[in-house]
DSSP file (Angstrom, degrees, kcal/mol; ACC not computed):
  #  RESIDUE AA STRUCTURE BP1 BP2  ACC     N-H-->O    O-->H-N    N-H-->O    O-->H-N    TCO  KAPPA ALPHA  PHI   PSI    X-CA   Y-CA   Z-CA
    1    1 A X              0   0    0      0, 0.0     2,-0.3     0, 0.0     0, 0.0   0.000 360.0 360.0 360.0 134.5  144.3  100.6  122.6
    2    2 A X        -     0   0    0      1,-0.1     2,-0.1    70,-0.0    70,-0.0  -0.738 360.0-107.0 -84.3 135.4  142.2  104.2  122.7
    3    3 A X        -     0   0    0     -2,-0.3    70,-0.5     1,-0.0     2,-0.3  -0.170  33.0-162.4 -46.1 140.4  140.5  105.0  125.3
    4    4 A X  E     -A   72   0A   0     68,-0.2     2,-0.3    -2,-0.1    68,-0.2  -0.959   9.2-145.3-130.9 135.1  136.6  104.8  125.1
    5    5 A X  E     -A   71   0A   0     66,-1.6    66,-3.9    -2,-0.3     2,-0.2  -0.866  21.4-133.0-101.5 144.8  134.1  106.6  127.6
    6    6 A X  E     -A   70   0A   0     -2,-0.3     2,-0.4    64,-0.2    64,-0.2  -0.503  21.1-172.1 -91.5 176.0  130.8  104.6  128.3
    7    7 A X  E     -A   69   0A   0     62,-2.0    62,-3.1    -2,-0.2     2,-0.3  -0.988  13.3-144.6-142.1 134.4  127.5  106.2  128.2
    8    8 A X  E     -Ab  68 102A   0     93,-0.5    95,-1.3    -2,-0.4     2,-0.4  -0.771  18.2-179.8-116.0-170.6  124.4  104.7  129.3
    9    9 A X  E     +A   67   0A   0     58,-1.7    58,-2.0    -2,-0.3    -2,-0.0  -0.982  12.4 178.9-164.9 144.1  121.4  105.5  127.5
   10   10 A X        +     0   0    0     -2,-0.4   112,-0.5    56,-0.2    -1,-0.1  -0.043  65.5  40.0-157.4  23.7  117.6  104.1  128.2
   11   11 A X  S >  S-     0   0    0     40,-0.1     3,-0.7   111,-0.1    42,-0.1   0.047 113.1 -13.4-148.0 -86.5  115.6  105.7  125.7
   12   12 A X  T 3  S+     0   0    0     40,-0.2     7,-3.6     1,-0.2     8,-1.2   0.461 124.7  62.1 -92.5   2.0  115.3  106.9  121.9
   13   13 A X  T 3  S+     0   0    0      6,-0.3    -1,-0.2     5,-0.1    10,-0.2   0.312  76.7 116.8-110.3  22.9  119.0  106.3  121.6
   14   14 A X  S X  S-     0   0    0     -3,-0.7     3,-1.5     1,-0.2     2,-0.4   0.211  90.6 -68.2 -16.3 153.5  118.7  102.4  122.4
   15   15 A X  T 3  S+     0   0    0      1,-0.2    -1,-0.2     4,-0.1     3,-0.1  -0.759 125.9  15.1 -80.1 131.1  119.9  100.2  119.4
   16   16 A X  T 3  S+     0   0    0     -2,-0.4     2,-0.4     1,-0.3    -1,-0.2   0.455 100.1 122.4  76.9  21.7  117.2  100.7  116.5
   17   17 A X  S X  S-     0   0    0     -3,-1.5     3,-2.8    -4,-0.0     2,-0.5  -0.965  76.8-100.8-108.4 146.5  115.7  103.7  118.0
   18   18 A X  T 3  S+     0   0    0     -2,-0.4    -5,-0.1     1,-0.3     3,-0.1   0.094 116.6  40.8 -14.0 -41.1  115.5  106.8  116.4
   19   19 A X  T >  S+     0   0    0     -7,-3.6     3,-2.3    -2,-0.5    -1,-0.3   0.404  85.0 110.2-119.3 -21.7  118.3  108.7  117.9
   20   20 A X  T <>  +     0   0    0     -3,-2.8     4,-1.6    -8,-1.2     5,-0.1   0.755  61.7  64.8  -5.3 -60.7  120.6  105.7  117.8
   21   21 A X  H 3> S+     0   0    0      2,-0.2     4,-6.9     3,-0.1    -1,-0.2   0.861  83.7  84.8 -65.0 -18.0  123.1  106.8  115.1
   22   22 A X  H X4 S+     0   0    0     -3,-2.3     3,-0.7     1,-0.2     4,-0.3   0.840 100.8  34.6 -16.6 -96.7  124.1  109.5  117.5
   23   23 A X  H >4>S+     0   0    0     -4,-0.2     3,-2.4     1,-0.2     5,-1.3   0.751 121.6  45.2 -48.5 -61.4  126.0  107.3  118.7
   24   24 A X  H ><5S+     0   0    0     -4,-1.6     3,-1.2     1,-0.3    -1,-0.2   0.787 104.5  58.0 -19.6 -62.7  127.0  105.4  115.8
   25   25 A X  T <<5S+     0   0    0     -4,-6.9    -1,-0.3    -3,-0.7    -2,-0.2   0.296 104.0  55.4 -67.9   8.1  127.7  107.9  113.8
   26   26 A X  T < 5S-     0   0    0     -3,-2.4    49,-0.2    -4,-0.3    46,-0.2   0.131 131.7 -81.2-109.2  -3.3  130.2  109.0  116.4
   27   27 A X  T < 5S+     0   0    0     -3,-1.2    45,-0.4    -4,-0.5    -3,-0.2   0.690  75.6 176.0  93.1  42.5  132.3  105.4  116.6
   28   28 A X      < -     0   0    0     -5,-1.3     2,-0.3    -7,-0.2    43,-0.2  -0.210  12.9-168.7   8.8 119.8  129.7  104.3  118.8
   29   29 A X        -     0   0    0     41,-0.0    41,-2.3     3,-0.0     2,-0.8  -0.943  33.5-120.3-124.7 164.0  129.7  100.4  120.2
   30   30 A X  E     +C   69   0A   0     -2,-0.3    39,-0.2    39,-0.2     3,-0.1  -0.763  32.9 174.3 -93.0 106.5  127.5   98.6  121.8
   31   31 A X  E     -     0   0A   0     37,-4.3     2,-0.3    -2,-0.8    -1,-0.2   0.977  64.2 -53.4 -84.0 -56.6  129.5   97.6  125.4
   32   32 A X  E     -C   68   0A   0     36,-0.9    36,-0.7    -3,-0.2     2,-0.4  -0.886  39.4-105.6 179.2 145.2  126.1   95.7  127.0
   33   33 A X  E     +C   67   0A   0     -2,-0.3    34,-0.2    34,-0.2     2,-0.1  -0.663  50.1 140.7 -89.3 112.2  122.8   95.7  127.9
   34   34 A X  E     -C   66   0A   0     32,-1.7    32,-1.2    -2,-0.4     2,-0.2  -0.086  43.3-104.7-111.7-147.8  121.7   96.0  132.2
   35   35 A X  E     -C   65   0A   0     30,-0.2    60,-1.5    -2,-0.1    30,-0.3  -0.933  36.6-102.2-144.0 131.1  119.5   97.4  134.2
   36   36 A X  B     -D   94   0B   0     28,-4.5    58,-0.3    58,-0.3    59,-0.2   0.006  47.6 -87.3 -42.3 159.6  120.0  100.5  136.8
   37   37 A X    >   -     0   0    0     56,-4.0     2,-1.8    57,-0.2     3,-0.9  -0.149  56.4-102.2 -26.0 139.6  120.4  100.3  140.1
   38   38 A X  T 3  S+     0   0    0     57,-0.2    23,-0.7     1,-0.2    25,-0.3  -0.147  98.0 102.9 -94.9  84.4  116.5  100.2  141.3
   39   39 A X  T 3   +     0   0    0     -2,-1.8    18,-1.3    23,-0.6     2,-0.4   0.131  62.7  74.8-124.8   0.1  116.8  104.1  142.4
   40   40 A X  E <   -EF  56  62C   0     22,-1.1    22,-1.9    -3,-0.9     2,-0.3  -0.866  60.3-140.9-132.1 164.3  114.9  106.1  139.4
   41   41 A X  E     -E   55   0C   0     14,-0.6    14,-2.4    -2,-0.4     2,-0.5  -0.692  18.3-150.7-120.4 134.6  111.8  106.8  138.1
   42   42 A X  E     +E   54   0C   0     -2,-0.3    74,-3.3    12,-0.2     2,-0.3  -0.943  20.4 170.8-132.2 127.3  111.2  106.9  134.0
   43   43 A X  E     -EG  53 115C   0     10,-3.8    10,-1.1    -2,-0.5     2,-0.9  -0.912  29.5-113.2-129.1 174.8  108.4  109.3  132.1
   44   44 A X  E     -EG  52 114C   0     70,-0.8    70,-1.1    -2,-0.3     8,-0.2  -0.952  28.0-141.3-125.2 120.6  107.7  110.0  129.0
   45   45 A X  E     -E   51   0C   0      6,-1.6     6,-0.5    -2,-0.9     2,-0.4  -0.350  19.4-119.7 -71.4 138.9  108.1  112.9  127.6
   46   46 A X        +     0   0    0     -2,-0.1     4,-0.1     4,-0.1     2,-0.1   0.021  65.5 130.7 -90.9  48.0  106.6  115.1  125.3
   47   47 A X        -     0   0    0     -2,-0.4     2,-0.5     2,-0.3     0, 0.0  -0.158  60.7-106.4 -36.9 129.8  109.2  115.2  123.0
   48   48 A X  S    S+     0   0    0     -2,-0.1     2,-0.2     2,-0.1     3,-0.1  -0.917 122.7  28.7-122.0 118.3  109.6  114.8  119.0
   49   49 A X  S    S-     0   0    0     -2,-0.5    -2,-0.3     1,-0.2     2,-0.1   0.605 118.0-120.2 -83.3 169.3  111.0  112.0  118.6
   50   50 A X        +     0   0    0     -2,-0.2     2,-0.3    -4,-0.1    -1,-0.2  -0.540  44.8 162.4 -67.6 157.1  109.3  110.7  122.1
   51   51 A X  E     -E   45   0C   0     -6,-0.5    -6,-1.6    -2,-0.1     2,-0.3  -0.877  34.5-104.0-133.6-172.9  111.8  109.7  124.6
   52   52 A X  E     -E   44   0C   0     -2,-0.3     2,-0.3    -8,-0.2   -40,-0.2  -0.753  20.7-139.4-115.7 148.5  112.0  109.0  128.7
   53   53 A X  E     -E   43   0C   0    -10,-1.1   -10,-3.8    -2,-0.3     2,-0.2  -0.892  16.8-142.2-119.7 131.9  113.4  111.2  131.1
   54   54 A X  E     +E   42   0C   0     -2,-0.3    51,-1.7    49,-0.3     2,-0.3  -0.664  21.9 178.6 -77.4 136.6  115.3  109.4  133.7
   55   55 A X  E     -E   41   0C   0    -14,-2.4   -14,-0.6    -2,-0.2    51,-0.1  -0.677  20.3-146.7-141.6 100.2  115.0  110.8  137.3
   56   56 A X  E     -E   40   0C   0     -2,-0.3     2,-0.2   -16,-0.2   -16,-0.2  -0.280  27.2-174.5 -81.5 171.9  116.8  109.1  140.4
   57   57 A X        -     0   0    0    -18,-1.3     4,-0.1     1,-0.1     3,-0.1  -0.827  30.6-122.7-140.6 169.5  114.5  109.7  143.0
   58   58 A X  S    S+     0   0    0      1,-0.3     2,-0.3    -2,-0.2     3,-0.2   0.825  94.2  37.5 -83.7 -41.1  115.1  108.8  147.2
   59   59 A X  S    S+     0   0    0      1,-0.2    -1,-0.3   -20,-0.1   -20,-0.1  -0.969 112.7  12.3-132.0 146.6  112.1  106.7  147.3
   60   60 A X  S    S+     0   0    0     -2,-0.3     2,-0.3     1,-0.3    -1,-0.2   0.970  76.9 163.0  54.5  70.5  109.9  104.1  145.1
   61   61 A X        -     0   0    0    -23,-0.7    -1,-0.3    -3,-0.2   -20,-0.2  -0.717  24.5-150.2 -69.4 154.8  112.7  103.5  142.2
   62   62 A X  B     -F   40   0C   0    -22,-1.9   -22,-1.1    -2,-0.3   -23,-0.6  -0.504  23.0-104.8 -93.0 174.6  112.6  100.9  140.1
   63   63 A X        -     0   0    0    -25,-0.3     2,-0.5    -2,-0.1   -25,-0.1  -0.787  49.9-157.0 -84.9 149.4  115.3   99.0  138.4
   64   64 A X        -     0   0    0     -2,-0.4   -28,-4.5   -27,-0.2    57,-0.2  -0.980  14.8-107.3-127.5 144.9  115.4  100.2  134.4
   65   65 A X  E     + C   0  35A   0     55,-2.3     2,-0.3    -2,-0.5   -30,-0.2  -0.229  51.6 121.6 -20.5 117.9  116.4   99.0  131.1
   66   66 A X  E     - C   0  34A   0    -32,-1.2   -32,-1.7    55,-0.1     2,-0.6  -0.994  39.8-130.5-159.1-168.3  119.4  100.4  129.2
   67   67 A X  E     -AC   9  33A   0    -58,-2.0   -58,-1.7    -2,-0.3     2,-0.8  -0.937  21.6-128.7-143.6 174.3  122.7   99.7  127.5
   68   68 A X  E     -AC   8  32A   0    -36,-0.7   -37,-4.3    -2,-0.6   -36,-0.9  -0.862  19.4-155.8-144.3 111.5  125.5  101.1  127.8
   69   69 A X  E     -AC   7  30A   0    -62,-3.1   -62,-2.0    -2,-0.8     2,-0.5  -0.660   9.4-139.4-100.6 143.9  127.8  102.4  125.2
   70   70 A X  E     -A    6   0A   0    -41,-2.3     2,-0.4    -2,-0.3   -64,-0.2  -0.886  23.6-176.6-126.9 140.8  131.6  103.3  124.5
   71   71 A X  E     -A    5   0A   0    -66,-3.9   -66,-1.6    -2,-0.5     5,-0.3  -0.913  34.6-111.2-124.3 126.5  132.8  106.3  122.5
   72   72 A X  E  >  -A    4   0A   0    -45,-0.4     4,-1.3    -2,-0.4     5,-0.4  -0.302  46.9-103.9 -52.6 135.0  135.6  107.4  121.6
   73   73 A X  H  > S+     0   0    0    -70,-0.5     4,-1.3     1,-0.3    -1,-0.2   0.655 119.6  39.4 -47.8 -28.8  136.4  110.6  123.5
   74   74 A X  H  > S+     0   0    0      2,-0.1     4,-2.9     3,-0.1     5,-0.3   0.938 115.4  56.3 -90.2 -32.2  135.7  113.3  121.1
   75   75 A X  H  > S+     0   0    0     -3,-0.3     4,-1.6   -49,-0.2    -2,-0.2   0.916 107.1  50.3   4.6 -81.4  132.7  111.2  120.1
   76   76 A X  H  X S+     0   0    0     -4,-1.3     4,-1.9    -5,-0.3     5,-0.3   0.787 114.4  45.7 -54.5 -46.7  131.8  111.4  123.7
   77   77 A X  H  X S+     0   0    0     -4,-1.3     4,-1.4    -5,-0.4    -1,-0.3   0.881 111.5  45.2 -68.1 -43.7  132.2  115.3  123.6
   78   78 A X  H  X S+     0   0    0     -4,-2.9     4,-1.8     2,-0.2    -2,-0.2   0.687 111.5  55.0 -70.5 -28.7  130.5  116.2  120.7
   79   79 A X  H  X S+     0   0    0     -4,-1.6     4,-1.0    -5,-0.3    -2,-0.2   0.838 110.3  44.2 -68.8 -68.1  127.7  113.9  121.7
   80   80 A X  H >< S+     0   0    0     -4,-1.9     3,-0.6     2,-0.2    -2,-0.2   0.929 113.9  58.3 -55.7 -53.5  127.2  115.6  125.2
   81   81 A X  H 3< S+     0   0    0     -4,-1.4    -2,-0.2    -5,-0.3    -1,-0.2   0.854 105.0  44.3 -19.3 -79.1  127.6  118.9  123.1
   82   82 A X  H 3< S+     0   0    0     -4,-1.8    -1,-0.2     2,-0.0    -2,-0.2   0.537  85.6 122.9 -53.5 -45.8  124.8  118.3  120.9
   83   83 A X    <<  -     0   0    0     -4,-1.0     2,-0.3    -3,-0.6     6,-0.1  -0.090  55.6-141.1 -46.1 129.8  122.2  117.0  124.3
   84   84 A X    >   -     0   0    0      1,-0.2     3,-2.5     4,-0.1    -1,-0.1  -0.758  31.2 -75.0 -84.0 138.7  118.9  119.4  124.2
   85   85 A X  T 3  S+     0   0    0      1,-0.3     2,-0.2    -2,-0.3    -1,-0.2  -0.228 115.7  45.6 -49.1 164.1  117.4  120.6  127.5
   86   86 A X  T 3  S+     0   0    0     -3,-0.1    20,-0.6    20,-0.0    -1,-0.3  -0.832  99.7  79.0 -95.0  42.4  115.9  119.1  129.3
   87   87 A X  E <   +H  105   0D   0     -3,-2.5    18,-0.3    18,-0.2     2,-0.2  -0.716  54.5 176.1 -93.5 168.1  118.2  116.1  129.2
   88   88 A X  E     -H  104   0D   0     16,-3.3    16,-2.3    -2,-0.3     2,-0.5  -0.701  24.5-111.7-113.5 152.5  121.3  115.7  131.1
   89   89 A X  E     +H  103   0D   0     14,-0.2     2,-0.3    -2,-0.2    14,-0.2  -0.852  41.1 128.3-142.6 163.8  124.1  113.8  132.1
   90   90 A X        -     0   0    0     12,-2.1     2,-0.2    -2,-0.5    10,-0.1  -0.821  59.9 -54.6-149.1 173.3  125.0  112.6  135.0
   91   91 A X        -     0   0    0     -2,-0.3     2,-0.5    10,-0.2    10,-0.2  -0.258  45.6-164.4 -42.5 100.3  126.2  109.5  137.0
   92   92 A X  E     -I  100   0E   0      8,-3.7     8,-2.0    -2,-0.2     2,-0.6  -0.885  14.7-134.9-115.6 130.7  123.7  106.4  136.6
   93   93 A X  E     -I   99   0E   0     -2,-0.5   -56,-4.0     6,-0.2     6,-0.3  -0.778  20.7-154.2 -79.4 103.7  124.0  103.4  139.2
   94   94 A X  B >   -D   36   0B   0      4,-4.8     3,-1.4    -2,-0.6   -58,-0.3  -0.126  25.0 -98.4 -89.1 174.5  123.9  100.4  137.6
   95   95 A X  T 3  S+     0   0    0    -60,-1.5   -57,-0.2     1,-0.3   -59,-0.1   0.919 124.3  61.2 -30.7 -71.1  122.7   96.7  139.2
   96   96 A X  T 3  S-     0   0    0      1,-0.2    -1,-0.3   -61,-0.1     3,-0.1   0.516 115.6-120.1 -38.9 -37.0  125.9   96.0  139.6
   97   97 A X  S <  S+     0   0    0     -3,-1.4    -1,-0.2     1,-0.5    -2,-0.1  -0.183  80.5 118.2 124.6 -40.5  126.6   99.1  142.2
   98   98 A X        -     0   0    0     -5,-0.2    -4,-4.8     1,-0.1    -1,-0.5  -0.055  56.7-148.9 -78.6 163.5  129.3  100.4  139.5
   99   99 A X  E     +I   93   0E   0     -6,-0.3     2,-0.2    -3,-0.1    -6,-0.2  -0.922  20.5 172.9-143.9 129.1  128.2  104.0  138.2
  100  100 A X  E     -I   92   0E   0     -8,-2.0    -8,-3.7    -2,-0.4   -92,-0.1  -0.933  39.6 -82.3-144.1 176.6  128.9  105.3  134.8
  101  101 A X        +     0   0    0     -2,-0.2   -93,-0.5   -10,-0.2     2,-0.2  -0.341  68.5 133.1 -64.8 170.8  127.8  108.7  132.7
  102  102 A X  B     -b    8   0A   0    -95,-0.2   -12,-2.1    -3,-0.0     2,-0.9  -0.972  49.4 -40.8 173.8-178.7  124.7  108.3  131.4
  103  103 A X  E     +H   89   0D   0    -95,-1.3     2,-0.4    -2,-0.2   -49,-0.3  -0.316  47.6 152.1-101.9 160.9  121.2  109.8  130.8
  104  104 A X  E     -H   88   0D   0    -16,-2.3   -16,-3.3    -2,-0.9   -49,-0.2  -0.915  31.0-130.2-145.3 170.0  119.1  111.7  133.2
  105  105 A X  E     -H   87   0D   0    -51,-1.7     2,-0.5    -2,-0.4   -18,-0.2  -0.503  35.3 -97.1-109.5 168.8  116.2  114.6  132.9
  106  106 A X    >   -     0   0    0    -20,-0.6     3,-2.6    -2,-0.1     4,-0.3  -0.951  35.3-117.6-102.1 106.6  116.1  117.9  134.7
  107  107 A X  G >  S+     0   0    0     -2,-0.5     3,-2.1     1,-0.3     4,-0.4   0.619 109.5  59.2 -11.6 -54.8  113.9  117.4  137.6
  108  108 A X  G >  S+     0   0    0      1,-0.3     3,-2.4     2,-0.1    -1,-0.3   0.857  90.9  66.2 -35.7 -54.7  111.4  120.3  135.8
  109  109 A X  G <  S+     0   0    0     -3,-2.6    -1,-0.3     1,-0.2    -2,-0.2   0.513  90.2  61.1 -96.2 -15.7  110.8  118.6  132.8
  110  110 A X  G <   +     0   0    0     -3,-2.1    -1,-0.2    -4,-0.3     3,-0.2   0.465  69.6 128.5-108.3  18.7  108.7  115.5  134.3
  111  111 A X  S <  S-     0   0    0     -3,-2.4     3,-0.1    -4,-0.4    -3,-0.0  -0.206  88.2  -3.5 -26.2 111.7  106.1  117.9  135.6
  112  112 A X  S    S+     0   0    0      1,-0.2    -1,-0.3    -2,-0.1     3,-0.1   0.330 101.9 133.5  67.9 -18.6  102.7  116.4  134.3
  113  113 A X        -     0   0    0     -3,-0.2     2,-1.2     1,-0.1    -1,-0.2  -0.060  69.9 -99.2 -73.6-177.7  104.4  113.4  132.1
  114  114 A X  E     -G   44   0C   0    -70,-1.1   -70,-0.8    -3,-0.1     2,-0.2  -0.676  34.5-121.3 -91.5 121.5  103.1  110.3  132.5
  115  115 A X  E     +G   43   0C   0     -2,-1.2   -72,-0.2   -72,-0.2     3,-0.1  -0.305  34.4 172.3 -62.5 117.4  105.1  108.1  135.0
  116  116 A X    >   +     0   0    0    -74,-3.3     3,-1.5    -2,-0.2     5,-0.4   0.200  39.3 117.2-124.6  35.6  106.2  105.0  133.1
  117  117 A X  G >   +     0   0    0    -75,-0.3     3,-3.2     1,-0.3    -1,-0.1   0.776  64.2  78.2 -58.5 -34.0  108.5  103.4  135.8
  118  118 A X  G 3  S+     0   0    0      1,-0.3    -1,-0.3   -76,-0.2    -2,-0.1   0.762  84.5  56.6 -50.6 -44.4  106.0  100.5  135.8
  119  119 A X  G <  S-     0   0    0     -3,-1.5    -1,-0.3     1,-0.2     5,-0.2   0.421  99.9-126.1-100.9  15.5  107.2   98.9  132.6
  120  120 A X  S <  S+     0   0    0     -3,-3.2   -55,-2.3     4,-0.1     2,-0.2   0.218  80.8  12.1  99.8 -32.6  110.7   98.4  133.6
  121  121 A X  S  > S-     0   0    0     -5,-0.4     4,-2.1   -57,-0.2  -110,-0.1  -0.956  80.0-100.4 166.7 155.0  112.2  100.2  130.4
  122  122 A X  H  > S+     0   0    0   -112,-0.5     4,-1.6    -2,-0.2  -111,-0.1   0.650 122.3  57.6 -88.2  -7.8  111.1  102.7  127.1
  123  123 A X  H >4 S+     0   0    0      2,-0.2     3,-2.2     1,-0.2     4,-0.4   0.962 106.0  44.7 -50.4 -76.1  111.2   99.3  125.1
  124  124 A X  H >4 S+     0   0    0      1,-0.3     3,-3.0     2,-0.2    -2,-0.2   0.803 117.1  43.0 -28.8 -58.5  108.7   97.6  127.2
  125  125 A X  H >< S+     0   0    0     -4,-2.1     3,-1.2     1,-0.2    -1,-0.3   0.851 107.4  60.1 -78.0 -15.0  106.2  100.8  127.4
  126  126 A X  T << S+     0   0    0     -3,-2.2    -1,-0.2    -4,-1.6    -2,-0.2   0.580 111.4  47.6 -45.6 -28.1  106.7  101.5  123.2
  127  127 A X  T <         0   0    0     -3,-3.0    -1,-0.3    -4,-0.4    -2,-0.2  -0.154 360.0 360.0-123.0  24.2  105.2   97.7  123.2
  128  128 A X    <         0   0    0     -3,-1.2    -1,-0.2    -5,-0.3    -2,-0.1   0.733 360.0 360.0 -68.2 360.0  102.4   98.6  125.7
């Protein structure tokens, strides 16, 4: 069997959101759908298409929405390549405790957005 890297992912690359076939189109699958750890903070960004910047914070996280995807390793590489400032990635803590890559924002970039930790996930606030 080949080795697969996960990613997790909580915003416009969700399944059936915009930025989705990234992953697809990279031998993408869909491993499962959590929740973080409750350590981060979610905004929305003014971004075309919109997405959330993820931010783990020390105090007043919430848990969020996301799934979590596995890619074949140049997938995984090309994919990371490709990421525009100001997202990242970095290490996301999942319910569970276990920690995988995934995305996260550059502290800068949620200057003025609108904090949207509240609704749990970028589904949730898309349906506000």
């Amino acid at each position: 069997m080949t080795e697969r890297l996960s990613i997790a992912v909580v915003g416009a690359h969700l399944s059936g959101m915009p930025l989705n076939g990234q992953l697809i189109d990279r031998g993408g699958e869909l491993a499962f759908a959590g929740r973080t750890a409750p350590v981060y903070r979610l905004f929305a960004l003014p971004t075309s298409p919109p997405k959330p910047g993820m931010l783990r914070v020390a105090d007043g996280g919430a848990a969020i929405d996301l799934e979590v995807w596995s890619l074949p390793p140049a997938g995984f590489g090309t994919f990371v390549a490709a990421l525009p400032a100001p997202m990242t990635i970095g290490r996301v803590q999942l319910a569970d405790g276990a920690e995988v890559p995934g995305f996260l924002v550059e502290p800068y970039a949620v200057d003025g957005a609108p904090d949207i930790t509240g609704f749990g996930g970028w589904r949730a606030y898309l349906a506000r």
